[in-house]
C-alpha positions in Angstrom: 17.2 23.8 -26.4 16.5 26.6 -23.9 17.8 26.3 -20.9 15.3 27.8 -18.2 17.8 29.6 -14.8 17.1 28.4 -11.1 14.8 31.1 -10.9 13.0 30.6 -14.0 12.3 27.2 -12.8 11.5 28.8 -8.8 8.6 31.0 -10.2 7.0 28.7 -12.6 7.1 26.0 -9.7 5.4 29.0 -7.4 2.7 29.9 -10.0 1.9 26.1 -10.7 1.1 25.2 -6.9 -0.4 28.3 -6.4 2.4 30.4 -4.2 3.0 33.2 -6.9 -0.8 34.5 -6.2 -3.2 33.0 -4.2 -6.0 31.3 -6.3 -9.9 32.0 -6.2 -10.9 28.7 -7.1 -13.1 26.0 -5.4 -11.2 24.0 -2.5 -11.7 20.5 -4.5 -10.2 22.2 -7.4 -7.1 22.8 -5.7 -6.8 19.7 -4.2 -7.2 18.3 -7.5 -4.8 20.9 -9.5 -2.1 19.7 -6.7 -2.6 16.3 -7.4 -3.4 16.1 -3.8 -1.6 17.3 -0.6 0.5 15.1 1.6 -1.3 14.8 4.9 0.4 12.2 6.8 0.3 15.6 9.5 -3.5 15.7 9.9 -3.4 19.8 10.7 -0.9 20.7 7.4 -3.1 20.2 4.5 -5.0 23.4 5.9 -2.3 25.5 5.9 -1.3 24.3 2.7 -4.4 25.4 1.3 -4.6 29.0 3.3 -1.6 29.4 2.0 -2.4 29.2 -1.5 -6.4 30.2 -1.9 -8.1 33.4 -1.0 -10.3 33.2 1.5 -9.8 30.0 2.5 -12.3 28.8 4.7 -11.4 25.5 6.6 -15.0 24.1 7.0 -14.9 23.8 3.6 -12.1 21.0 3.7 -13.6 19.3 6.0 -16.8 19.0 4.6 -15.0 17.6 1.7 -14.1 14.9 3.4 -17.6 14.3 5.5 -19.4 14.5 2.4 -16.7 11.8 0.6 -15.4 14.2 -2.0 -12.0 14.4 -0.3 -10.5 11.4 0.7 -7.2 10.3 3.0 -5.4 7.4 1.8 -2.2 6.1 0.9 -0.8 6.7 -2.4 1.6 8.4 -3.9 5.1 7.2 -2.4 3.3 5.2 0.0 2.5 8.4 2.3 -0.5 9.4 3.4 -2.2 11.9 1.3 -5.3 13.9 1.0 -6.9 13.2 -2.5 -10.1 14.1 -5.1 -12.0 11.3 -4.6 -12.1 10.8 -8.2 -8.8 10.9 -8.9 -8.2 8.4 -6.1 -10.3 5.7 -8.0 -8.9 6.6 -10.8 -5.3 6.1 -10.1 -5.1 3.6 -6.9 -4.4 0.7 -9.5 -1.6 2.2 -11.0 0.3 2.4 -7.7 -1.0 -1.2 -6.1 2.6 -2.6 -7.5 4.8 0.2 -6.0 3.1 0.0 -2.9 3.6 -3.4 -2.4 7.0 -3.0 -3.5 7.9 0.0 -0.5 6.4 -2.0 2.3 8.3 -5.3 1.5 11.4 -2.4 1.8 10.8 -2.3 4.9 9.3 -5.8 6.4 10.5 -7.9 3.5 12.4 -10.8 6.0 9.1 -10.4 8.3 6.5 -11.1 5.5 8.9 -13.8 3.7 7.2 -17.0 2.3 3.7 -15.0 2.5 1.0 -15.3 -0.6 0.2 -11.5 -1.0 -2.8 -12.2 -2.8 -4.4 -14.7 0.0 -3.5 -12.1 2.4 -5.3 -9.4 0.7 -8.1 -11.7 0.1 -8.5 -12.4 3.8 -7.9 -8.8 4.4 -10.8 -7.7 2.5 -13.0 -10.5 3.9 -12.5 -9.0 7.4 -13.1 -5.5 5.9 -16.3 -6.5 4.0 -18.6 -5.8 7.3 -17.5 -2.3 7.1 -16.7 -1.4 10.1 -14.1 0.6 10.7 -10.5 -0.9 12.1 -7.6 0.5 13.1 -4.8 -1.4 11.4 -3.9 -3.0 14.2 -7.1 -4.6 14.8 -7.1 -5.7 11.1 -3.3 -7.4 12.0 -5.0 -9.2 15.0 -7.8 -10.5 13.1 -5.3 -12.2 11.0 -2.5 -13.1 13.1 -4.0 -16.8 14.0 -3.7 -17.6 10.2 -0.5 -15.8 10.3 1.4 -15.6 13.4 4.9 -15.1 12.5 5.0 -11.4 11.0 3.7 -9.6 14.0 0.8 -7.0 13.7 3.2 -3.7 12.5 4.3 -5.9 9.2 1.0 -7.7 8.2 -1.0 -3.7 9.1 1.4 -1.9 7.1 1.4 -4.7 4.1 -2.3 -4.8 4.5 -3.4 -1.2 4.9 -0.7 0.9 2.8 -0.7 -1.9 -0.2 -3.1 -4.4 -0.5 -6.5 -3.0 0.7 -7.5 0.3 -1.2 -8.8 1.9 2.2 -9.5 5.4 3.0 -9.1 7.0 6.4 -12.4 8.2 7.9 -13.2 11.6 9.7 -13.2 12.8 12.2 -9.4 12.0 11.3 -8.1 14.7 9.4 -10.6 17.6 10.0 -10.2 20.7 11.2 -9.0 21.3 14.8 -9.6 17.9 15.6 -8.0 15.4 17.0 -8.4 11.6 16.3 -7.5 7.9 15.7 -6.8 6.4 12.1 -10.1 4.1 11.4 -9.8 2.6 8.1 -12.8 1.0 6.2 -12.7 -0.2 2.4 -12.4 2.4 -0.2 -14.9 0.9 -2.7 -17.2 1.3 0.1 -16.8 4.7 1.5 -17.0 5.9 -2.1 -20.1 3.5 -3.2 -17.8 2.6 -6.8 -15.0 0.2 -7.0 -11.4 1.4 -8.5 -10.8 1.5 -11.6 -9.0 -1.9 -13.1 -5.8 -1.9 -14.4 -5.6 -0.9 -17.9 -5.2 -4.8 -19.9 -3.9 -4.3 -23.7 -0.6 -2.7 -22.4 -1.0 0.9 -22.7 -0.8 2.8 -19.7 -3.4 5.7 -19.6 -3.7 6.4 -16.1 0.2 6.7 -16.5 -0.3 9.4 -19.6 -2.8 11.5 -16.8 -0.4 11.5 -14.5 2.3 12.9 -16.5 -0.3 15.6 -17.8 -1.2 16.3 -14.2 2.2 16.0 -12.6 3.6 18.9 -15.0 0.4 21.0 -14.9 1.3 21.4 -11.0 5.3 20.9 -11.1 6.3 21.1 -14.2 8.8 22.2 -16.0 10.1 19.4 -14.4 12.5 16.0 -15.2 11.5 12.3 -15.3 13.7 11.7 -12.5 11.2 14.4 -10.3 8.2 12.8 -11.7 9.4 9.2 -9.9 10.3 10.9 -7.1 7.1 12.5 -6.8 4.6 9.5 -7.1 7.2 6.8 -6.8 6.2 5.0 -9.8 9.2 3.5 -12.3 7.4 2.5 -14.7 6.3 5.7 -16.4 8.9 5.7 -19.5 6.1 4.3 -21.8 4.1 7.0 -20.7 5.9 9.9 -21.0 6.9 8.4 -24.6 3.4 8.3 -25.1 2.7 11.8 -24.9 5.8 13.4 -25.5 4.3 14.6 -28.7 2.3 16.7 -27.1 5.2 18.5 -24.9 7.9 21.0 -24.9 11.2 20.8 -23.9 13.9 22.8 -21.6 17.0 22.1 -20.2 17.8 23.3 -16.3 21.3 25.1 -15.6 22.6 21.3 -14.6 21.4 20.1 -18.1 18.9 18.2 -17.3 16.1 17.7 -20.0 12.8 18.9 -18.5 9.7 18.2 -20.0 6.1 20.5 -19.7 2.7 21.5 -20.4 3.2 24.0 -24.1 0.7 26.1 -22.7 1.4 26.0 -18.9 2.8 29.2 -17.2 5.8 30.0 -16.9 6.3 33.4 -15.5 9.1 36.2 -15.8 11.9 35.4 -13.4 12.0 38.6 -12.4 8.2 38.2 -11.1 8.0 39.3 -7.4 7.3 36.5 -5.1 5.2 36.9 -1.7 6.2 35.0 1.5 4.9 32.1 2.0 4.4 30.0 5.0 4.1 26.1 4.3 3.2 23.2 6.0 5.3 19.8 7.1 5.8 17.7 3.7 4.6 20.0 1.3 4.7 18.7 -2.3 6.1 22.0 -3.8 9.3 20.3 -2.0 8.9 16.9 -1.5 7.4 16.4 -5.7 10.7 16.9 -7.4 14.3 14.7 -7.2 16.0 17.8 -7.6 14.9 20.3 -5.0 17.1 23.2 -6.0 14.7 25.2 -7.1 13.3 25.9 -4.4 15.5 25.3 -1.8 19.2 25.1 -1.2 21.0 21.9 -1.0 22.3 22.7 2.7 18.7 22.7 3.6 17.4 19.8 1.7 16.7 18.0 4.3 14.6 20.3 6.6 11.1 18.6 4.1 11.9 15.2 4.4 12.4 15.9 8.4 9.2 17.5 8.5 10.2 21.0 9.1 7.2 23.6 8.3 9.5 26.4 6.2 9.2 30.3 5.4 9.5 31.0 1.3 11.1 34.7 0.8 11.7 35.5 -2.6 10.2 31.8 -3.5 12.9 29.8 -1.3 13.3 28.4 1.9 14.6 31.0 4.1 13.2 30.0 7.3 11.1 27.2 9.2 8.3 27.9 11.5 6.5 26.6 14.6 3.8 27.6 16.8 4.2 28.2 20.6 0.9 29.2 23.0 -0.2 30.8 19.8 2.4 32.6 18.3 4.0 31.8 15.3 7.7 31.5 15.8 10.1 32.1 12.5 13.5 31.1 12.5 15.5 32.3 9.7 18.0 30.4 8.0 20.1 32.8 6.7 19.8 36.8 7.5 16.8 39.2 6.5 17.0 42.4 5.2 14.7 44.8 7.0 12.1 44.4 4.4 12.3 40.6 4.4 11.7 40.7 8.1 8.8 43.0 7.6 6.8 41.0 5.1 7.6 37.4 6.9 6.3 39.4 10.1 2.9 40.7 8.2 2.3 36.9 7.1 3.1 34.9 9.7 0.7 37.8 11.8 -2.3 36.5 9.2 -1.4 33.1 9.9 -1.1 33.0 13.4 -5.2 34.4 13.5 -6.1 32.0 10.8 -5.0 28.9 13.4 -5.9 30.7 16.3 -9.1 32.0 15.0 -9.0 35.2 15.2 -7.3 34.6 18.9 -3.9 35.8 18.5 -1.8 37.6 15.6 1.7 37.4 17.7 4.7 36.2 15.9 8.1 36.3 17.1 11.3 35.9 14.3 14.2 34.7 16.2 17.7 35.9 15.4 19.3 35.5 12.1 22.4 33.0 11.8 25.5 35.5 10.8 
């Protein structure tokens, strides 16, 4: 079996999620193509996205989501992110068990003794006027029937598992700033989710292994769970493995892909890159070393925004009274300093509209 290098596995990550060239495509393509874009952040998804397309114009984004064609919700690994519409409906029911699963991780002595289902049902009873709630007026609506939990657990059961809900603007557009209103997915959308599949095959499960590897791939099982949190994906990958190819990483790993998906020379030049907090290119895989050292590992999960050069983290990044401020994590060469300097310049006047092109890289750690 061929065994595909570090760097073989870097640039074919970086040409999947669009890093290796930025795409001219149609901004609800790419959000689809990426399986969506974690957004917990509000602000990140656009620089996600300006980092990746050509042109990117920020309007459009958020005309996405007026117009119902974007959508934030939570899905994959019970985070918030920004999704297709479709795909949303699509695959919501696939995740209602994981979902329910994660919150109980975290409230599972508050919400102890607690029919799920009758909560969800007088959940969506509340919701079916839809107005918008935050989720803790939904928890308050419901905390005479059920008084011991407190609002935080019977919200978070209620909003980020039981209740398909979506996150309405102004939330989430551009340059704006705003409270999380939640109304009924089925609603905003005008279509109810899809149903579980019932003679136990799992074809929302088959997608999402297509679609997983189409933007991560070549990739492992174990980075497919860790991506969308789901365990119970085995039959489907079996299901389709047919229609695969196989690799092995340096650690021996079995990776599965896409036959026809890219997977470019190693030795393919690779632009800087800025990304946003909780970008998928790291967060979607169990093991990250492709794209960033193991020392670093935890800068994504902490919510660092990070510099690629030469496809891996090399950096994070901030933004102070409009300039973007780089702080390297190992040195840079001359030219690595020049290129970082040149993009972060085009990003500081994309957020500041034009305003300011200042960027400042702080000294390199010896």
């Amino acid at each position: 079996m061929t065994v595909l290098s570090t760097r073989a596995l870097n640039r074919a990550t970086l040409a999947r999620q669009l890093l290796l060239d930025r795409a001219d495509v149609p901004v609800l393509d790419a959000v689809a193509h990426l399986c969506g874009l974690q957004a917990q952040e509000p602000q990140e998804p656009f620089v996600g996205l300006w980092s990746r397309l050509r042109a990117f114009d920020p309007a459009v984004l958020s005309d996405l989501l007026i117009r119902r064609s974007v959508v934030r919700t939570h899905l994959m690994r019970r985070t918030v992110h920004l999704l297709a519409a479709d795909d949303v409906l699509a695959w919501r029911a696939r995740h209602d068990t994981m979902l329910r699963q994660r919150v109980l991780g975290t409230y599972r002595r508050e919400l102890a003794g607690i029919d799920l289902d009758e909560l969800a049902a007088a959940g969506r009873a509340v919701m079916a006027d839809d107005l918008p709630r935050s989720m803790t007026e939904l928890a308050r609506a419901l905390a005479g029937r059920w008084p011991t939990p407190g609002a935080r657990a019977l919200g978070e059961m209620l909003i980020a598992a039981l209740l398909p809900v979506v996150q309405l603007p102004p939330r989430g557009l551009w340059r704006t700033r705003a409270g999380v209103r939640n109304v009924l997915l089925s609603s905003w959308l005008g279509r109810e989710i899809d149903p579980p599949s019932q003679n136990g095959s799992d074809p929302v499960g088959e997608t999402l292994v297509r679609r997983y590897l189409a933007a991560f791939g070549p990739a492992a099982t174990a980075d497919l769970r860790a991506w969308c949190g789901l365990a119970g994906l085995p039959a489907a990958v079996a299901a389709v493995r047919e229609e695969l190819v196989t690799f092995r990483d340096e650690r021996g790993r079995e990776l599965l892909d896409l036959p026809d998906a890219p997977r470019p020379d190693p030795d393919t030049p690779a632009p800087v890159r800025f990304l946003p907090a909780f970008d998928n290119a790291l967060l979607g895989y169990q093991d990250r070393s492709r794209i960033v050292d193991d020392a670093h590992r935890g800068l994504s999960v902490a919510g660092a925004r990070v510099v690629l050069v030469d496809g891996r983290v090399a950096a994070t990044w901030s933004v102070e009274s409009g300039t973007v401020i780089v702080s390297p994590l190992r040195p840079f060469s001359r030219d690595d300093s020049a290129t970082v300097a040149e993009e972060g310049r085009a990003l500081a006047s994309f957020l500041s509209d034009n305003d300011s092109d200042r960027v400042q890289i702080a000294a390199s750690p010896h």
